[in-house]
SEVO-20142 format. One record per residue (C-alpha): residue number from 1; residue in one letter; y, z, x. Coordinates in steps of 0.02 Angstrom, whole numbers. Layout:
residues N
  nr rest     yy     zz     xx
 NUM    a      Y      Z      X
...
This chain:
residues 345
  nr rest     yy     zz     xx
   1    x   4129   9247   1890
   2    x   4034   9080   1812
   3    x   3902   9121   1684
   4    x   3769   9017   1722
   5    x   3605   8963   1602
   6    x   3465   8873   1649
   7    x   3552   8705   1632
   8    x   3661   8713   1747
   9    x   3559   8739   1898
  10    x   3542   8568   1940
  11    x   3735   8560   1962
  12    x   3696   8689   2082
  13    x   3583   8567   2230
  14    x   3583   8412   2281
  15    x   3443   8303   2316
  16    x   3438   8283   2515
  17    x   3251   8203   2508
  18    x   3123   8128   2394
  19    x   3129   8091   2195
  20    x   3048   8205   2068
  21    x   2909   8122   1976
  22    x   2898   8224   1802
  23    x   2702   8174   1759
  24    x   2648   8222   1931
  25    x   2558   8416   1958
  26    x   2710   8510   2060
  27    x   2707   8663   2170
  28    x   2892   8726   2176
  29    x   2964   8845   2312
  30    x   3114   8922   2381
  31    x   3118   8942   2564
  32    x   3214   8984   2714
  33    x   3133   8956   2913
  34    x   2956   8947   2863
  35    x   2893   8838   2967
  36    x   2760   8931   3041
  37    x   2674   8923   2863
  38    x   2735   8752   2826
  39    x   2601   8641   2904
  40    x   2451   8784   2831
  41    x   2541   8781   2630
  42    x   2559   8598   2619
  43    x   2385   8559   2684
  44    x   2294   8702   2564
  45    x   2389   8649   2407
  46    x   2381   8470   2425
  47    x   2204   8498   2457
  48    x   2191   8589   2277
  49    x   2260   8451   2189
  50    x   2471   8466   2201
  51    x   2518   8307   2204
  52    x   2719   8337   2244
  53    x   2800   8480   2304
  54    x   2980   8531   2247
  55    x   3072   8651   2389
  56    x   3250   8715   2382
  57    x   3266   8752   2567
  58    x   3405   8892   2579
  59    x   3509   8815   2734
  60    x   3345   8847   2854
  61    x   3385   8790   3049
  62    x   3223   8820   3123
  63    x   3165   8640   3092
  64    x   3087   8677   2913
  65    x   3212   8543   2834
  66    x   3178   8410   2954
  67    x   2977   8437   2941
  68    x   3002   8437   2744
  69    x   3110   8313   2732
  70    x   2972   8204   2830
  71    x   2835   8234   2699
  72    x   2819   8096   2576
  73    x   2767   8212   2403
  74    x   2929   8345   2465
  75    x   3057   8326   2341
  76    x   3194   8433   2450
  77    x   3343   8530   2366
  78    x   3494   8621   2482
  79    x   3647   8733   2407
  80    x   3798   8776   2423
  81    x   3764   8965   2391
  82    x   3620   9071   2495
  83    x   3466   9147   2419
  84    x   3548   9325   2405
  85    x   3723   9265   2346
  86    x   3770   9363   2161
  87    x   3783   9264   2002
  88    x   3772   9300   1816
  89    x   3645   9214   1741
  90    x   3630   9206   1550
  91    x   3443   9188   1497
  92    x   3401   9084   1345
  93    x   3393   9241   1238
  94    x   3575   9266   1264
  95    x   3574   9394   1374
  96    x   3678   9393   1532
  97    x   3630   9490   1694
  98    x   3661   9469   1876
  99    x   3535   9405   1983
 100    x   3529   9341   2164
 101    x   3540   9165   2161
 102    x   3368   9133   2226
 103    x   3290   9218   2088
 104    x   3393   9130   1973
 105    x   3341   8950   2037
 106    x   3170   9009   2031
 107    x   3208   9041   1836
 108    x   3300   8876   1812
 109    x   3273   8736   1946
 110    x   3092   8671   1880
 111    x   3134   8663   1690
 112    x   3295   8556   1742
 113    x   3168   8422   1849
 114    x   3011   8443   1742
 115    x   3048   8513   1570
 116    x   2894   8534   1457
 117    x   2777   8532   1610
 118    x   2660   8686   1692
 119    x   2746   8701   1855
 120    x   2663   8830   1992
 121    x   2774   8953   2107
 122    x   2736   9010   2264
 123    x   2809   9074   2429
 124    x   2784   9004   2587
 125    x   2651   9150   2622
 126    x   2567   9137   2479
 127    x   2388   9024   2454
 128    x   2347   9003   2279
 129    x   2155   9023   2299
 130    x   2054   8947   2142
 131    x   1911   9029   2051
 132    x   1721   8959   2088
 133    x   1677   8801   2035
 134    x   1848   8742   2011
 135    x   1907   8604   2137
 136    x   2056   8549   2033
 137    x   2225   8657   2001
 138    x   2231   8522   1855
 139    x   2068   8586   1783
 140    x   2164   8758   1770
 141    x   2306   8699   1673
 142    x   2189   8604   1565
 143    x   2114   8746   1515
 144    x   2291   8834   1490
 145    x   2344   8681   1377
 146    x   2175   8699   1264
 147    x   2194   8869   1244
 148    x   2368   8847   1195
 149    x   2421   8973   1336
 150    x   2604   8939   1438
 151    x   2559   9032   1588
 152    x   2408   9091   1695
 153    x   2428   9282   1795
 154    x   2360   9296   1981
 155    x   2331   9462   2094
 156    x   2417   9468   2226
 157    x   2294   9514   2380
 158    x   2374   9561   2520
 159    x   2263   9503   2696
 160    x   2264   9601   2841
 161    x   2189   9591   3012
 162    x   2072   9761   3059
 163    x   2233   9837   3179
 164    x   2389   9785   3283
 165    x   2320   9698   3403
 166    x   2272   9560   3295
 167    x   2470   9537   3246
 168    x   2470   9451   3416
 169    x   2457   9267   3480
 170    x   2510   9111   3375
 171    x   2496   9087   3183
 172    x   2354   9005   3138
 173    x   2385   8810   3084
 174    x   2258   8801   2934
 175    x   2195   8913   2788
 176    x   2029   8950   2840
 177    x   2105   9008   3020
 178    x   2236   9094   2916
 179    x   2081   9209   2832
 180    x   1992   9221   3017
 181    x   2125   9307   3094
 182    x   2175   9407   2934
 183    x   2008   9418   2856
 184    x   2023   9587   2764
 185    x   2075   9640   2600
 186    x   2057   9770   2457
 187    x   1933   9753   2318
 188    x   2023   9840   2188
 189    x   2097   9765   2013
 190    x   2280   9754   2008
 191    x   2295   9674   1876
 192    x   2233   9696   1674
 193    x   2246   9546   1557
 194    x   2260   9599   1352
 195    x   2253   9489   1236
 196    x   2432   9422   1167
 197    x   2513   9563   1278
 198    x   2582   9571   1447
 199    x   2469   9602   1582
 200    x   2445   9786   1642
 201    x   2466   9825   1821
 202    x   2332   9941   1915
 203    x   2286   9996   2087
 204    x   2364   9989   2237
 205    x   2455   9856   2348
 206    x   2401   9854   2535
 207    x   2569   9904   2566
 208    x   2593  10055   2472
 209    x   2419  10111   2539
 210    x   2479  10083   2706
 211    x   2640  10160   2686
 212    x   2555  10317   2596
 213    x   2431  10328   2717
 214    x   2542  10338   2873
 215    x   2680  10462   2779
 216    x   2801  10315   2777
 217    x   2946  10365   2635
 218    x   3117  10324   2563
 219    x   3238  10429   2643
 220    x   3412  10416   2556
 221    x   3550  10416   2693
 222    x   3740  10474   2636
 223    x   3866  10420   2755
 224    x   4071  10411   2734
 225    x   4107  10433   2543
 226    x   3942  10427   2478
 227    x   3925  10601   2551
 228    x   4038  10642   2411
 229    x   3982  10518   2279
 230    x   3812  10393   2307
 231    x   3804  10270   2147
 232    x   3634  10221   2073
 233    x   3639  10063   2153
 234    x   3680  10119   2352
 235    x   3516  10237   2329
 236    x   3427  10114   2263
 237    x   3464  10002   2399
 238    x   3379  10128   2530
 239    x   3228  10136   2434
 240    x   3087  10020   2478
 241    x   3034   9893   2360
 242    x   2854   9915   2301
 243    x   2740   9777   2355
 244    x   2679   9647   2233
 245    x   2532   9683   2137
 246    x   2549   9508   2015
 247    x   2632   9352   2007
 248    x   2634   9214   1873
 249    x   2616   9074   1972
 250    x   2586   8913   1839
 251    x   2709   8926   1683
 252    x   2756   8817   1560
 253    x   2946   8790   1593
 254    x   3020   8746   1429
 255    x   3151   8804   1312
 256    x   3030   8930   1223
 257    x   2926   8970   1376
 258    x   3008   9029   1557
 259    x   3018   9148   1689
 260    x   3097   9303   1676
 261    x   3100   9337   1890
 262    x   3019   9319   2032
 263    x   2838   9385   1952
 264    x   2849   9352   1769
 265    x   2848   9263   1614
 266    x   2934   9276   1445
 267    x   2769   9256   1340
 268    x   2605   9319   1366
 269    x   2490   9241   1495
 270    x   2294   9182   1457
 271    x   2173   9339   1433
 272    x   2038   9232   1521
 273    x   2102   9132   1673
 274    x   2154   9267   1822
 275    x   2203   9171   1980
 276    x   2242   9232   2141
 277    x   2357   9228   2267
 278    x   2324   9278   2438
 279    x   2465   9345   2529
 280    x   2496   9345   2732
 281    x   2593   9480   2760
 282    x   2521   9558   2900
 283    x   2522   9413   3030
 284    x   2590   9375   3205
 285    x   2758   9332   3115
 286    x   2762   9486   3044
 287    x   2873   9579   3176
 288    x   2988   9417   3159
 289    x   2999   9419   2991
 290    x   3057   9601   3017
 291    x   3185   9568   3102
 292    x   3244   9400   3015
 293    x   3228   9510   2803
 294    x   3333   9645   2895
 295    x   3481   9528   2970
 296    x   3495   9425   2839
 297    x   3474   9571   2709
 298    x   3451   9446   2561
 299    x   3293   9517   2507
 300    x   3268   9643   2326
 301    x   3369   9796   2392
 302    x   3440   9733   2554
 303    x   3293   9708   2635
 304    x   3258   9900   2626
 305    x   3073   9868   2627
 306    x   3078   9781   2780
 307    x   3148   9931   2867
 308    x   3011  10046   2827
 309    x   2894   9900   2882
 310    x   2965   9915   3065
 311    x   2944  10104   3024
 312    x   2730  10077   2986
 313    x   2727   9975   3151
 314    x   2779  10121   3225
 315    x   2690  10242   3145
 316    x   2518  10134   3182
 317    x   2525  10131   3362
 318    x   2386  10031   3437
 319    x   2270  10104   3336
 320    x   2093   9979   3346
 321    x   2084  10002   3143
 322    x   2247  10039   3092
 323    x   2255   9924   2937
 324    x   2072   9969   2872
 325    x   2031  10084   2729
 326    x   1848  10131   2688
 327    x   1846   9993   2560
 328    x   1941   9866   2656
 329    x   1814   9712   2656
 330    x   1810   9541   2760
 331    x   1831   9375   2633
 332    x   1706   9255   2618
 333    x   1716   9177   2455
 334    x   1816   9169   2295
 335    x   1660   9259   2219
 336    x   1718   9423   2286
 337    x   1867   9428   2222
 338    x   1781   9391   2022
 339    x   1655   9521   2090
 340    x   1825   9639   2118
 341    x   1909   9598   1970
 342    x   2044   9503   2060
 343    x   1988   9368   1961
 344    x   1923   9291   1790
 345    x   1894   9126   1744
């Protein structure tokens, strides 16, 4: 099998739409039939200042390519290979590992089209929501440059409606429709910051209190030989991934500064600037994307999360307040979340 480094990524795609423009702020993002989201992410992030948008679209055929390849500030990429084809990928520190080739492209696709620039990540159902009194996603990475920081730490807030009723109907179009339907989220830290150190990870993510709260747990299947033998990895792939609780979602790529995976960084991230990043889960695509994880099975672990999902569904019923714990809390402004310590500016 090819060892790959960072380099060679761009030998990877192809360019099916748009031309990157290094000096311009970029929101990156691998995807694959979002385009429930796609209208909502676009409008939110141009909105905070991206000014081009760089998307490797993993082979999608529900009409995500066309609508991206429409926009004007989409740069679109395409592969060969599929998100949760196996490569070994040798990091800058010489060390090899395998890794599914969308994290990998994560890793190495924006250094090879913007080296020495702060480039942002996020998912198709994930809003980067900025701190009060900041308009500007440049203003942030001003303030990472000063400080001589490469990267900037968010929570991850998972948003929830109050049971499973409100899983039904149509995805909302816009952000602030997004956070009417799904209004609710924890006010807990998740994440620490430390100076010169990586951050520290507290609390609880929706998810886990969700699947603690309605007994939902790993069970470890043995079936044909693995009744006799189970390797590390087969049990592992039963196991549900735990939900995320932080993501670094602005980092400068470079040759000295880089992700490490989907939710990290090689160097430590600013002690003052927490972002976050709120995260729609639990919407009326939620039973789709169920289904969709779980057939494609190109998720961390097959997809195993996904599984126990369907499981929670289950286990909720049509319970009026299945999703709310006694501190679950409806958003309003960015102010809670400082007021939480979800965030720090």
């Amino acid at each position: 099998m090819t060892r790959y480094r960072i380099a060679h990524a761009k030998n990877l795609v192809t360019v099916e739409h748009g031309m990157v423009h290094p000096d311009r702020l970029t929101l990156f993002s691998t995807m694959r039939d979002e385009l429930g989201f796609l209208p909502a992410w676009l409008d939110h992030h141009r909105g905070l200042g991206f000014e081009q948008f760089l998307i490797w679209d993993d082979q999608s055929d529900d009409g995500s390519f066309e609508f991206l390849c429409a926009q004007p500030d989409c740069i679109v990429l395409r592969a060969p290979m599929r998100f949760g084809d196996l490569i070994d990928y040798t990091d800058p520190e010489g060390q090899t590992r395998r890794e599914r080739v969308g994290t990998y492209l994560k890793i190495a696709l924006p250094p090879c089209f913007l080296p020495g620039r702060y480039v942002s990540y996020l998912d198709a159902d994930e809003f980067l929501i900025l701190p009060p009194g900041v308009a500007h996603v440049g203003e942030v990475i001003s303030r990472l440059a000063g400080q001589g920081a490469s990267s900037a730490v968010a929570s991850v807030v998972e948003f929830f409606p109050a049971g499973v009723a409100g899983l039904e109907g149509r995805l909302p179009q816009d952000f602030d429709a997004l956070l009417a339907a799904y209004p609710y989220f924890e006010p807990e830290p998740l994440v620490q910051l430390r100076p010169g150190e990586p951050p520290v990870l507290t609390g609880q993510s929706k998810t886990a209190r969700l699947f603690e709260r309605y007994g939902i747990e790993p069970r470890v299947e043995r079936r044909g030989w693995h009744r006799l033998y189970m390797p590390a990895r087969a049990k592992k792939a039963q196991m549900f991934q735990k939900s995320p609780r932080h993501k670094t979602p602005i980092v400068l790529r470079s040759d000295e500064s880089y992700l490490t995976g989907s939710h990290n960084a090689n160097l430590p991230p600013s002690a003052s600037v927490l972002l976050t990043v709120a995260h729609f889960v639990f919407t009326a695509q939620f039973a789709d994307k169920i289904e969709r994880a779980t057939r494609w099975g190109a998720h961390a672990n097959a997809a195993a999360k996904y599984g126990y999902y369907r499981k929670l569904l289950d286990a909720m019923g049509d319970a009026p307040d299945g999703f709310l714990g006694p501190e679950s809390v409806a958003y309003s402004d960015a102010g809670q979340l400082v007021d939480a310590g979800l965030m720090r500016w």
